[in-house]
C-alpha positions as CSV (number, residue, x, y, z in Angstrom):
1,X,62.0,-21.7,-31.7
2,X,63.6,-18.4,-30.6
3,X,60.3,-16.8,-32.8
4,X,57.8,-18.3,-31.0
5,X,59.3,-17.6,-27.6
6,X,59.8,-14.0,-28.5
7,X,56.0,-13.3,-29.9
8,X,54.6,-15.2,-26.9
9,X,56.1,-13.7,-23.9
10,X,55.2,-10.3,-23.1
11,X,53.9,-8.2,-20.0
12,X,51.4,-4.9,-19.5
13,X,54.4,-3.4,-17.3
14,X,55.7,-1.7,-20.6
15,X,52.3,-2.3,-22.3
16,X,53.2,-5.2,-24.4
17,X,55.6,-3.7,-26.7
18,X,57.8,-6.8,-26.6
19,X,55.7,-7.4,-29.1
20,X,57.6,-5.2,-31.2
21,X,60.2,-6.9,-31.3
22,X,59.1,-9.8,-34.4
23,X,58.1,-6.9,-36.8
24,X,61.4,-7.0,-38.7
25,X,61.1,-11.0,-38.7
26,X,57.3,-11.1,-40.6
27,X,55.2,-10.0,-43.4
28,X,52.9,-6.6,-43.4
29,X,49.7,-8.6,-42.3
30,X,51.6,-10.6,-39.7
31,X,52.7,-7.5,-37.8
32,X,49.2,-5.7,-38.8
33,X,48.2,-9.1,-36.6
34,X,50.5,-8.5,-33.6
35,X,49.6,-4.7,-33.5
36,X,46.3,-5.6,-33.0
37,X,47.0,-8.0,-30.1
38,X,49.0,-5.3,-28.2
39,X,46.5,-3.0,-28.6
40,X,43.8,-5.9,-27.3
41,X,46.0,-6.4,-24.8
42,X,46.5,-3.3,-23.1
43,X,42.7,-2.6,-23.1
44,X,42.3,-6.2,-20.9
45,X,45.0,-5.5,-19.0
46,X,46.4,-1.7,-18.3
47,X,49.2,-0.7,-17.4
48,X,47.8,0.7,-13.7
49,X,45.7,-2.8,-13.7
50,X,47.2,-5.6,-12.2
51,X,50.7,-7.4,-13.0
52,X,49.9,-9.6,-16.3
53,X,52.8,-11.7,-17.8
54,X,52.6,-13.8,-20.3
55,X,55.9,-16.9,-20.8
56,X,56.4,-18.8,-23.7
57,X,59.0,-21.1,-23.7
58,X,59.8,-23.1,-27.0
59,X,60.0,-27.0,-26.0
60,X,61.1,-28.4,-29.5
61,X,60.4,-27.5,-33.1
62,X,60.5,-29.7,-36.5
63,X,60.4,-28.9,-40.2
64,X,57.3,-30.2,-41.3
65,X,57.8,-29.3,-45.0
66,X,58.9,-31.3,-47.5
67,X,62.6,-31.4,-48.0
68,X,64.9,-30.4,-49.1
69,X,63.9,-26.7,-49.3
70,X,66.4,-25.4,-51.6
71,X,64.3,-23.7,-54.6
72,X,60.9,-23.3,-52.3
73,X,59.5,-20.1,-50.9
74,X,57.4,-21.7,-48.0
75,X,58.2,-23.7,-45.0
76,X,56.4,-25.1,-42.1
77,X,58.0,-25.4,-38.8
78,X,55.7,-26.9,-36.1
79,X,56.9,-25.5,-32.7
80,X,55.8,-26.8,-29.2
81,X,55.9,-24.7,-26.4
82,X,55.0,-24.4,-22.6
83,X,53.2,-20.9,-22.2
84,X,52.8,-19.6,-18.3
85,X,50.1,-16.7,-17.5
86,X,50.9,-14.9,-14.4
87,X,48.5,-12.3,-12.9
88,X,48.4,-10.1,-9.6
89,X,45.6,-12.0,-8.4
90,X,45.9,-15.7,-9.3
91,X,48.5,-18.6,-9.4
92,X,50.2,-19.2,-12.5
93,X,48.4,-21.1,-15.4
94,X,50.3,-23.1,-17.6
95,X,48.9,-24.8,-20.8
96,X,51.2,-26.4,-23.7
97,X,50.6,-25.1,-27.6
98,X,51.7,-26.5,-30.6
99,X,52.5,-23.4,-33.2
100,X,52.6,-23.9,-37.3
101,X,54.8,-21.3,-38.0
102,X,54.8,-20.7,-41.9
103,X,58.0,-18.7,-43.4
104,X,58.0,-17.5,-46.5
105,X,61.2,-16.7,-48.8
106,X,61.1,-13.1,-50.2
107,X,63.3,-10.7,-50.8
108,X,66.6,-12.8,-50.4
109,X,65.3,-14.0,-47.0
110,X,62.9,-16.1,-44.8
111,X,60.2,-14.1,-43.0
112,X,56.9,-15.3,-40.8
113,X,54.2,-15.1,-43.0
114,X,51.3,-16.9,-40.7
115,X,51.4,-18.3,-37.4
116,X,48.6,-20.6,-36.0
117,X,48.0,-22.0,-32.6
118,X,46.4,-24.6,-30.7
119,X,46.3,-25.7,-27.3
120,X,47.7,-29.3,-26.6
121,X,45.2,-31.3,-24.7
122,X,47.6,-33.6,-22.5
């Protein structure tokens, strides 16, 4: 939960590098993946543009692997969160994601290894 909150909420006041902070928690192409969004990201929305903020908030999360996982190296954890866009210009939009977040066991430790998302139609 705390993952998903961290690589979804981030702002162009200090051009996105919040994002920086899951590198040490994912594999090489993940983070090739998020340093690609923040550079997207402060090309849409500069730092001298308007306020941008992006929330996530993590709403509940579940193993969806089989158990137990004692002698795997891959688990699923299926994450729902509320994500909030605020901008200079508009009210705040709010849509609800469900995240597969797939961690792999390497090195003597679980890391991100893909994350996909999709919005919730409630």
């Amino acid at each position: 939960m705390a993952f998903v909150a961290r690589q979804g909420t981030y702002t162009n006041a200090d051009g996105f590098v919040a994002l920086r902070d899951v590198y040490l928690d994912v594999t090489p192409t993940v983070r090739a993946f998020y340093e690609s969004e923040q550079q997207r990201l402060s090309k849409e929305h500069p730092l001298m543009g308007d306020a941008w903020l992006q929330t996530t908030r993590a709403l509940s999360a579940k193993i969806t692997s089989d158990l137990p996982l004692i002698g795997k190296t891959q688990a699923v954890v299926t994450v729902q969160a509320q994500q909030s866009i605020e901008t200079g210009q508009k009210p705040v939009g709010i849509s609800y994601r469900e995240m597969l977040v797939t961690f792999t066991y390497t090195q003597g430790r679980w890391v991100v290894s893909r994350v996909e998302s999709k919005v919730l139609a409630l």
